[in-house]
BALOBA-1460 file (C-alpha; in Angstrom, 3 decimals):
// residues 280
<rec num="1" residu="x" x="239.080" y="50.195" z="-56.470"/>
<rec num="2" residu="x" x="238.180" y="51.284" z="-60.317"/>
<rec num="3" residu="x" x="236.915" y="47.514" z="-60.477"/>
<rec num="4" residu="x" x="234.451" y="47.137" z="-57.427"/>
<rec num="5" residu="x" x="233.300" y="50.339" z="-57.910"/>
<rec num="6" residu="x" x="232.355" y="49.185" z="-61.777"/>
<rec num="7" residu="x" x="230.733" y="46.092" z="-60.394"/>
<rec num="8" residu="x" x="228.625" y="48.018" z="-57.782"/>
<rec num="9" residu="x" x="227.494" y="50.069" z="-60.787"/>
<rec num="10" residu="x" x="226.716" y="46.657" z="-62.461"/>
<rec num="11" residu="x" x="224.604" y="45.639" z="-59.286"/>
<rec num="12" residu="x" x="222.884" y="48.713" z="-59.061"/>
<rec num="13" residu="x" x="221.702" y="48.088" z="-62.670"/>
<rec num="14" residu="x" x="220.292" y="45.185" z="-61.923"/>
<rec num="15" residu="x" x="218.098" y="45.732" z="-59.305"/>
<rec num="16" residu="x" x="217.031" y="48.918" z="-61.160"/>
<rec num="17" residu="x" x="215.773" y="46.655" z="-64.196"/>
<rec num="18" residu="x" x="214.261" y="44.178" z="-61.596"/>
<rec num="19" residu="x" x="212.217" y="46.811" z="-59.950"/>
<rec num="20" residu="x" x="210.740" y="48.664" z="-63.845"/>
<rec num="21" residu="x" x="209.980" y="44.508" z="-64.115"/>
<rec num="22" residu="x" x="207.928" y="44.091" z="-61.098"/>
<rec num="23" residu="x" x="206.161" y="47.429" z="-61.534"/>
<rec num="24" residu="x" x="205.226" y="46.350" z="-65.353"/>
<rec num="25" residu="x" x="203.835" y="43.569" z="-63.905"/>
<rec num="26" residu="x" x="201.768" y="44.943" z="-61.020"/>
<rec num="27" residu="x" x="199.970" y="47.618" z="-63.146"/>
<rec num="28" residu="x" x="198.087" y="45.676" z="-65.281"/>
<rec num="29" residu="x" x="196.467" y="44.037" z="-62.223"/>
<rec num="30" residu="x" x="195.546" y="47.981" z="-60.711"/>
<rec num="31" residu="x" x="194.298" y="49.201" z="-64.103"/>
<rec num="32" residu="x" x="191.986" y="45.835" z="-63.967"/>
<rec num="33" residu="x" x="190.685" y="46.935" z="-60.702"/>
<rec num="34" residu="x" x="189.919" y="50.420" z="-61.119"/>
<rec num="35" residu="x" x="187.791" y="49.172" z="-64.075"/>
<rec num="36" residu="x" x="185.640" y="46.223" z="-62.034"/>
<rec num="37" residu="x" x="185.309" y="49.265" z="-59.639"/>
<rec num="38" residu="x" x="184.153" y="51.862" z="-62.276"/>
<rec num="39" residu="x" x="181.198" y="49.237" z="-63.490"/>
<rec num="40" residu="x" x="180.303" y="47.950" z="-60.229"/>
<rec num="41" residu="x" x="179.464" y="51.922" z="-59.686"/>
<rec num="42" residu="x" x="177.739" y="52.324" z="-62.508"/>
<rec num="43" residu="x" x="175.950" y="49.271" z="-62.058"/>
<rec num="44" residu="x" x="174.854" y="50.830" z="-58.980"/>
<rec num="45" residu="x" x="173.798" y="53.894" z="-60.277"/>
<rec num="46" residu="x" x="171.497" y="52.225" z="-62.520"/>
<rec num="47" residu="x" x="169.674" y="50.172" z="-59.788"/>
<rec num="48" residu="x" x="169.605" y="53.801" z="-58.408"/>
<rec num="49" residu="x" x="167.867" y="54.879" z="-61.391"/>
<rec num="50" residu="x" x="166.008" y="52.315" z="-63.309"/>
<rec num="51" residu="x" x="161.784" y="52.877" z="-61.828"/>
<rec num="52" residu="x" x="160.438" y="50.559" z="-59.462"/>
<rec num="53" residu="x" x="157.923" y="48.436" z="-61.734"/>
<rec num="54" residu="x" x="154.406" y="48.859" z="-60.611"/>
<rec num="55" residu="x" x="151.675" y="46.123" z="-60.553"/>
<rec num="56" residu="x" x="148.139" y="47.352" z="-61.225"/>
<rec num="57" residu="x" x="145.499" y="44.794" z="-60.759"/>
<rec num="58" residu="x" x="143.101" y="44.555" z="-63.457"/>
<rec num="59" residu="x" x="139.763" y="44.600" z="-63.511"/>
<rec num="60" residu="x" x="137.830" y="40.898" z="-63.417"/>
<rec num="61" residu="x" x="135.970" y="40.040" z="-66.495"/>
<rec num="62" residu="x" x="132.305" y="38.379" z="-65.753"/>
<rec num="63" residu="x" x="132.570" y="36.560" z="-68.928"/>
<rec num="64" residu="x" x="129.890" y="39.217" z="-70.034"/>
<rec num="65" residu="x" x="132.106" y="42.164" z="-70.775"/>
<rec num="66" residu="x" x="131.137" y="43.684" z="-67.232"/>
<rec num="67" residu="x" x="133.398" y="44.501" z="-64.577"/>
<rec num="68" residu="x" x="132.734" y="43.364" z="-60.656"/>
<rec num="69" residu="x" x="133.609" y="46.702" z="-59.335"/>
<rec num="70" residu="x" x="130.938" y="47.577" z="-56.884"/>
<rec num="71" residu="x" x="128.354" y="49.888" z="-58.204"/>
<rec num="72" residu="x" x="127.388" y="52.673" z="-56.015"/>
<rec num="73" residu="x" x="123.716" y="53.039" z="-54.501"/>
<rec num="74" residu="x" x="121.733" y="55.700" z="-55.689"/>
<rec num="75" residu="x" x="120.135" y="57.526" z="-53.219"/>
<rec num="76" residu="x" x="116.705" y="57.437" z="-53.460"/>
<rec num="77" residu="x" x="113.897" y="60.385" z="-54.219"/>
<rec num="78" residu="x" x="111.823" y="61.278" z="-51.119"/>
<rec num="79" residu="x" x="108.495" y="62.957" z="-51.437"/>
<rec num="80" residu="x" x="110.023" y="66.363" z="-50.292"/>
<rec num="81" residu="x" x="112.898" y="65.871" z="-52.630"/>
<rec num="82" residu="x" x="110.495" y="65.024" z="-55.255"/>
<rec num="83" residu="x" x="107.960" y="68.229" z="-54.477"/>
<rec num="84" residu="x" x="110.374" y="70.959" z="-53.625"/>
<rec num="85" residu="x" x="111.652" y="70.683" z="-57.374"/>
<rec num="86" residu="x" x="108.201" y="71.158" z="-59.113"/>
<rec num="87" residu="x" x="105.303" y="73.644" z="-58.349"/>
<rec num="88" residu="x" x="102.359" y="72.388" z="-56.663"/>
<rec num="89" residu="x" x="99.205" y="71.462" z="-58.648"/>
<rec num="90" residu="x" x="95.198" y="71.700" z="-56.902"/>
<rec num="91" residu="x" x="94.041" y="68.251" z="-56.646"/>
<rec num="92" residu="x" x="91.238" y="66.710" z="-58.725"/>
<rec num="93" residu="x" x="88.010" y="64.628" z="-58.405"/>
<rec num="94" residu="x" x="90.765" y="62.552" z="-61.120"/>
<rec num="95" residu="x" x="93.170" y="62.237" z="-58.437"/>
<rec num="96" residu="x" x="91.091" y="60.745" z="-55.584"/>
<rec num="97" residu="x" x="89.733" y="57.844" z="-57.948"/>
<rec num="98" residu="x" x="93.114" y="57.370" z="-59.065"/>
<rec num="99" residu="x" x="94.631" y="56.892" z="-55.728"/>
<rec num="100" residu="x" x="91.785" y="54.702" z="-54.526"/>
<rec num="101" residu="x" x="92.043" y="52.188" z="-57.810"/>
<rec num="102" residu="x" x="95.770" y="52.155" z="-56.823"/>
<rec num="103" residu="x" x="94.872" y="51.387" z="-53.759"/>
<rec num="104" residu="x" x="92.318" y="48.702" z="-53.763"/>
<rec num="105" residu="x" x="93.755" y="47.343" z="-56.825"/>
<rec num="106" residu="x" x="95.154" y="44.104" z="-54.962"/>
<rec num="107" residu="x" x="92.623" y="43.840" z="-52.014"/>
<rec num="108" residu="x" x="89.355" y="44.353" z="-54.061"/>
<rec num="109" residu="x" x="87.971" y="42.508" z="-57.348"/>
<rec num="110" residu="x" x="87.427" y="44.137" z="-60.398"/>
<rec num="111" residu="x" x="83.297" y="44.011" z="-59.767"/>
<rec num="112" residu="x" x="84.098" y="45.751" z="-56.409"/>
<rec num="113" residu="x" x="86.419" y="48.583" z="-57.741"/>
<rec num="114" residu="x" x="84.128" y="49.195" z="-60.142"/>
<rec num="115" residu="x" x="81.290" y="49.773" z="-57.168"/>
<rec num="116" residu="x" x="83.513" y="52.306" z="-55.414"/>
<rec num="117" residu="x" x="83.912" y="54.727" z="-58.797"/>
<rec num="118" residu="x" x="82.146" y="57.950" z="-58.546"/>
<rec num="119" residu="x" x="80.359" y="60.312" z="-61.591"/>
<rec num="120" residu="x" x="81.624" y="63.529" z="-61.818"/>
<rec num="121" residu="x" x="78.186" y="64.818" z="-60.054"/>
<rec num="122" residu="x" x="79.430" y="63.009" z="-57.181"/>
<rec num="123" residu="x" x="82.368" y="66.104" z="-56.521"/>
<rec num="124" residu="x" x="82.312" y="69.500" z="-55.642"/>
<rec num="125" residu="x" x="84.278" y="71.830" z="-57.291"/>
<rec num="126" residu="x" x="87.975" y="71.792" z="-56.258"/>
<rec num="127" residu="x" x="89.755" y="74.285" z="-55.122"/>
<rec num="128" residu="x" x="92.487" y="75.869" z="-57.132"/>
<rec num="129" residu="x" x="94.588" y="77.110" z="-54.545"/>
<rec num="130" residu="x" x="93.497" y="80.217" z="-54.589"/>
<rec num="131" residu="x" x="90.741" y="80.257" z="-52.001"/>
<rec num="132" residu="x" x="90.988" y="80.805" z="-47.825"/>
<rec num="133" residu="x" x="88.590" y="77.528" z="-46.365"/>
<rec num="134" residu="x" x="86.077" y="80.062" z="-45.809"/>
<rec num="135" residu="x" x="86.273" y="81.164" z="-49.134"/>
<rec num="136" residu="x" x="85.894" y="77.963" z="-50.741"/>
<rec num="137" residu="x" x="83.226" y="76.853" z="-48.462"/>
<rec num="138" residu="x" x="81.063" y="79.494" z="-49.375"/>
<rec num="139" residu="x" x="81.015" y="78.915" z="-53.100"/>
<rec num="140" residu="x" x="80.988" y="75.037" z="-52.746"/>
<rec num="141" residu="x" x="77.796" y="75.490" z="-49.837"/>
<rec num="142" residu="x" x="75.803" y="78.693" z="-51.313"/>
<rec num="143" residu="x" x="72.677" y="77.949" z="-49.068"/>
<rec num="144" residu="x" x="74.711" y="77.013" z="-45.647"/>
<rec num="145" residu="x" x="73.008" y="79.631" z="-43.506"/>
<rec num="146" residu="x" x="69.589" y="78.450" z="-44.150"/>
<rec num="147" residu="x" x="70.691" y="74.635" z="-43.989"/>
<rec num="148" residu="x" x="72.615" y="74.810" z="-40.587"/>
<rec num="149" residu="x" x="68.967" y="76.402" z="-39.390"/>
<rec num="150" residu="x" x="66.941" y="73.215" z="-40.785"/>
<rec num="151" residu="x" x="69.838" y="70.978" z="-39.089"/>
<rec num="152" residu="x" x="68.095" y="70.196" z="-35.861"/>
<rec num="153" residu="x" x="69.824" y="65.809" z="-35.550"/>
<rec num="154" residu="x" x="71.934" y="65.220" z="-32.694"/>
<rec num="155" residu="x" x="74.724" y="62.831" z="-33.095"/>
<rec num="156" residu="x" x="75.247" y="63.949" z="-36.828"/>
<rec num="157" residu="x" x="76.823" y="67.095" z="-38.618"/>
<rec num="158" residu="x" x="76.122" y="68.808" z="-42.126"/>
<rec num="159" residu="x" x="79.728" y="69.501" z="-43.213"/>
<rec num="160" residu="x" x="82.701" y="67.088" z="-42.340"/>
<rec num="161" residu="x" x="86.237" y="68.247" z="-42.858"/>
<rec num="162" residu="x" x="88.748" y="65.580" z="-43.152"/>
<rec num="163" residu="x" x="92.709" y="66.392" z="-42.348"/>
<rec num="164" residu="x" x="96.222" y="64.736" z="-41.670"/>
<rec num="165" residu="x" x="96.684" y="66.074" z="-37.683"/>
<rec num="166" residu="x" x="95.079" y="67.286" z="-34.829"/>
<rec num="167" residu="x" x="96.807" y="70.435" z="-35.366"/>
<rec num="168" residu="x" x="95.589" y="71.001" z="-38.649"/>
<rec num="169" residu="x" x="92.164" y="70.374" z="-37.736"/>
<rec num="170" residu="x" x="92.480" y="73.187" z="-34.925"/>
<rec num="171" residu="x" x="93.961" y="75.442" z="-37.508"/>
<rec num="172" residu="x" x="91.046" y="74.915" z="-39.908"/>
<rec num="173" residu="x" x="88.464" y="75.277" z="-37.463"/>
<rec num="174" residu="x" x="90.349" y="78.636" z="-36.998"/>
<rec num="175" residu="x" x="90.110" y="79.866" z="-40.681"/>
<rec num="176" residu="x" x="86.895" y="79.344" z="-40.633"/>
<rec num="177" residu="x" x="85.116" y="81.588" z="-38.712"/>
<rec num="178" residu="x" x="83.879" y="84.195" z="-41.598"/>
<rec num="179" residu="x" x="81.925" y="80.740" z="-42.923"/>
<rec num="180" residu="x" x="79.979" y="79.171" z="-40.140"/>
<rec num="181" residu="x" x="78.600" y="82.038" z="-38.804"/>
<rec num="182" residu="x" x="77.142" y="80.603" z="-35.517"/>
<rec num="183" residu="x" x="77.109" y="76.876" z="-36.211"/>
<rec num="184" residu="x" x="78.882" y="74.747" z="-33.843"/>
<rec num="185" residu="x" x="81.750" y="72.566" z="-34.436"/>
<rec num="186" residu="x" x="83.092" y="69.932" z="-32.770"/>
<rec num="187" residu="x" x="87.244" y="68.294" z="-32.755"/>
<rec num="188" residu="x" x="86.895" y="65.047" z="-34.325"/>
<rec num="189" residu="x" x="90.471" y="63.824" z="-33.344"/>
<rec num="190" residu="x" x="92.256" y="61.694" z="-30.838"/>
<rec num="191" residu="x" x="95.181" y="63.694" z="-29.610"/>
<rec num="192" residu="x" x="94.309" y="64.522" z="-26.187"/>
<rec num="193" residu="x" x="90.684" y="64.331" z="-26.841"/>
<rec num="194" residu="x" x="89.265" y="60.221" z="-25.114"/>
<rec num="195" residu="x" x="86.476" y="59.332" z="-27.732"/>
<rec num="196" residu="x" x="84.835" y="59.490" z="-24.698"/>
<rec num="197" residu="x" x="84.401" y="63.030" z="-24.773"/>
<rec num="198" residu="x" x="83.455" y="63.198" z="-28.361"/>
<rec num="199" residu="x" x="80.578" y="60.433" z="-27.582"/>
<rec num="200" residu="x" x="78.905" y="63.101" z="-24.944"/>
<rec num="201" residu="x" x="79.392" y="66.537" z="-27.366"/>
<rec num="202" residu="x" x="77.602" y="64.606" z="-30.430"/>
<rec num="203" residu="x" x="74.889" y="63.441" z="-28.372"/>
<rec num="204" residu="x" x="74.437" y="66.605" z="-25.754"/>
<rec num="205" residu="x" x="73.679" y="69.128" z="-28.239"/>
<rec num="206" residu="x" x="73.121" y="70.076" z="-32.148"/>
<rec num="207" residu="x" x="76.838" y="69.705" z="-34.232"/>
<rec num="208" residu="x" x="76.260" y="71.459" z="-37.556"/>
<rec num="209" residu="x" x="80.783" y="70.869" z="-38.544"/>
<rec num="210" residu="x" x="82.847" y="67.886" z="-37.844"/>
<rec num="211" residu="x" x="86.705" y="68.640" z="-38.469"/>
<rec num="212" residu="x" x="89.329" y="65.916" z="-37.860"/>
<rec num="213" residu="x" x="91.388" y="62.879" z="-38.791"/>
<rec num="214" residu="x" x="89.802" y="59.825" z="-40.764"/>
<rec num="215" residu="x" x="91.500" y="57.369" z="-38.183"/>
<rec num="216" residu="x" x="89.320" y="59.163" z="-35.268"/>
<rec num="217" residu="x" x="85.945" y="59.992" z="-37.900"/>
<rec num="218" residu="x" x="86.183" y="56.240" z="-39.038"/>
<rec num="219" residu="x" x="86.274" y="55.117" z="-35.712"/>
<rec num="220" residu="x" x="83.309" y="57.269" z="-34.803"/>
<rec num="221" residu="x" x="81.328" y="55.912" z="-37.913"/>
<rec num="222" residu="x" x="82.030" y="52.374" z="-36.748"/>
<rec num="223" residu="x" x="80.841" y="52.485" z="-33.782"/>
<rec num="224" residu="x" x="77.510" y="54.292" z="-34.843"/>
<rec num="225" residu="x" x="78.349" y="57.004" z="-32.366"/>
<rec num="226" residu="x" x="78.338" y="59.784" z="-35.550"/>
<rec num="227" residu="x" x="76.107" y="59.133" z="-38.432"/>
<rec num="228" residu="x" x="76.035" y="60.400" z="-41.964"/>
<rec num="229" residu="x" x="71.820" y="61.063" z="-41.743"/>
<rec num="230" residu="x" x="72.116" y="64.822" z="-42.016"/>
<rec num="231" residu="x" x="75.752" y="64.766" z="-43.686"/>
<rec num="232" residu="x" x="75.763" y="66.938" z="-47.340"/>
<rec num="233" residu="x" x="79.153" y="68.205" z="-48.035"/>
<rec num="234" residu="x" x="82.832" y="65.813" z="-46.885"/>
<rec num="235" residu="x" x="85.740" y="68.230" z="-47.780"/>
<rec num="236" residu="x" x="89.156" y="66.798" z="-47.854"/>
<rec num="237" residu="x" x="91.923" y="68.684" z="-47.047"/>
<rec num="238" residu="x" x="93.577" y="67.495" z="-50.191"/>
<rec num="239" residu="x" x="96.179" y="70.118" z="-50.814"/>
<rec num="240" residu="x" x="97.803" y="71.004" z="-47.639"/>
<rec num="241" residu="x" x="101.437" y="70.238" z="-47.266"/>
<rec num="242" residu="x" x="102.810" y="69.838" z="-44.223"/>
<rec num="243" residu="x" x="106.913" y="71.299" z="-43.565"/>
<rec num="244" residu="x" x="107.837" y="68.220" z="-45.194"/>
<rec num="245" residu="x" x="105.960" y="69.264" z="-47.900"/>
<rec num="246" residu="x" x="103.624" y="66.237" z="-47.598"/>
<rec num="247" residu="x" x="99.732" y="66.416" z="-48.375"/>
<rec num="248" residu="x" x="97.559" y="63.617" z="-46.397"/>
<rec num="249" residu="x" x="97.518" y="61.341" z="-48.647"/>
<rec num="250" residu="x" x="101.269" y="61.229" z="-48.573"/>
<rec num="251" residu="x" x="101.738" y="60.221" z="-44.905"/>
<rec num="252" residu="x" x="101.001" y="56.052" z="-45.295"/>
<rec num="253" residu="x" x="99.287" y="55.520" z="-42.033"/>
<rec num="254" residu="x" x="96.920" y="58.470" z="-42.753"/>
<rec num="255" residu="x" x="96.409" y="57.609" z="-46.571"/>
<rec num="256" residu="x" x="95.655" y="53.958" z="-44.922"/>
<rec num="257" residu="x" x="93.180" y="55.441" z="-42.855"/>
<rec num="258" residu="x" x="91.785" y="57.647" z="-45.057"/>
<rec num="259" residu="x" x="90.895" y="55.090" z="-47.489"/>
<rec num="260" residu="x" x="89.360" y="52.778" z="-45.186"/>
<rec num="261" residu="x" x="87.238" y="55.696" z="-43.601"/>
<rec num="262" residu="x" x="86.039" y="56.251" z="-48.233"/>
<rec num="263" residu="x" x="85.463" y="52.137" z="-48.249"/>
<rec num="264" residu="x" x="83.219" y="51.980" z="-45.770"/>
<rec num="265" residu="x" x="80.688" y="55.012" z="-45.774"/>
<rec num="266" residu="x" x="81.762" y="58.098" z="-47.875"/>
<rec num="267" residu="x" x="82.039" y="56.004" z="-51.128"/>
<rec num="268" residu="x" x="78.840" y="54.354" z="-50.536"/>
<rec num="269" residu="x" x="76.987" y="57.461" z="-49.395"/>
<rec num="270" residu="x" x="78.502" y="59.620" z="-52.613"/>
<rec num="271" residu="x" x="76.994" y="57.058" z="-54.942"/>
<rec num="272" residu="x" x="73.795" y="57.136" z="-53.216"/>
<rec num="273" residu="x" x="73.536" y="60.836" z="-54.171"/>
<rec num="274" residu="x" x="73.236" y="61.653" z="-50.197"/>
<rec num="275" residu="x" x="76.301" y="63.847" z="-49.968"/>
<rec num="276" residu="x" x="78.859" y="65.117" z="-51.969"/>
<rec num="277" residu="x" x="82.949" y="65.469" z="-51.948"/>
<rec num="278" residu="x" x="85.007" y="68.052" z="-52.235"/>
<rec num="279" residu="x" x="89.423" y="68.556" z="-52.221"/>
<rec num="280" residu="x" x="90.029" y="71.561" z="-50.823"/>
């Protein structure tokens, strides 16, 4: 019994030593795992971490040293941009020849712009925007009472008073009432007036003031309906601004007008010492 129980012992042994084996033997291989684990995670933590690289497209070189980015459009200056930032200034006799050179630069030879140029007796004086129409019509005509009373040509007027719009034209005829005394005037203007109409009031009675646009006036001229036989004083309405803050010679189918309605009479006549102009 002392024997097998020695040899049991023996077995027991054994298999004890057997298992520490096996166990020395496994661990290695778990200690080797738990360290491909531990950089796989940190591995991953990194692609976690490490910034997404970002592309930024560069600019294309013309070969020049300019870029092709798209410039941006400035807007451009409109009259009323232009005027509302500096203080307005009474036009001159200066002025008027300057805008009609500019004008006729590229539809008249040199020999013909010279022809339309004016002498300085050829103007009024200008108004310096401190005057009412009425005003400025009494220093610029001194002796209009005892000229309307000599005026005595139908189909003709004494003072014409050229302006942008009908409107203005009613308005002016308006301010000046102190002046004219009790000469007659007559709308020289197409809005809601047929030329018609016009035709009959110039050749019914005696017309000492003509006050409208050049468009209607120049089409009155053409057509030898008004004539320029008794005509003395042509006032422009030179520095009126409308709300756009626009004077007549600033509105292109007006300033067109306008300068045809100076080609083809006023000019002439001016030269001819027959009338005179004024800006107003």
């Amino acid at each position: 019994m002392a024997g097998a129980s020695e040899e049991e012992e023996e077995e027991r042994r054994q298999e004890t030593q057997q298992t520490h084996k096996t166990t020395k033997k496994k661990q290695p291989g778990k200690r080797k795992s738990v360290a491909e684990e531990t950089v796989q995670a940190e591995k991953k933590k990194k692609k976690k971490t490490e910034p997404k690289e970002c592309i930024v497209p560069q600019k294309r070189d013309t070969g020049d040293g300019t870029s092709t980015k798209p410039k941006r459009k400035r807007k451009k200056k409109t009259i009323t941009d232009v005027l509302s930032s500096s203080e307005p200034k009474p036009g001159s006799p200066a002025d008027l020849q300057a805008l009609a050179t500019q004008h006729f630069s590229d539809k008249l030879s040199v020999i013909e712009q010279e022809e339309l140029k004016l002498r300085d007796s050829c103007f009024l004086s200008s108004n310096d925007l401190t005057h009412t129409l009425s005003s400025y019509l009494k220093q610029v005509c001194p002796k209009w009472s005892k000229i309307q009373k000599q005026h005595t040509e139908k189909s003709s007027v004494v003072l014409l008073v050229v302006c942008g719009s009908a409107l203005r034209a009613i308005e002016l005829i308006k301010q000046m009432t102190a002046f004219k005394g009790e000469a007659k005037a007559v709308k020289l203007f197409a809005k809601h007036i047929k030329i018609e109409e016009q035709v009959k009031l110039l050749q019914k009675g005696v017309t000492h003031i003509g006050v409208g646009t050049p468009g209607r006036i120049g089409a009155l001229l053409e057509n030898e309906v008004l004539s320029v036989q008794a005509l003395k004083y042509v006032v422009l309405d030179w520095n009126w601004r409308d709300q756009k803050l626009r004077r007549m010679v600033d509105v292109p189918e007006v300033k067109l007008d306008l300068m045809k309605l100076l080609e083809s009479r006023i000019l002439t006549g001016c030269k001819e010492e027959k009338f005179k102009i004024g800006l107003f």
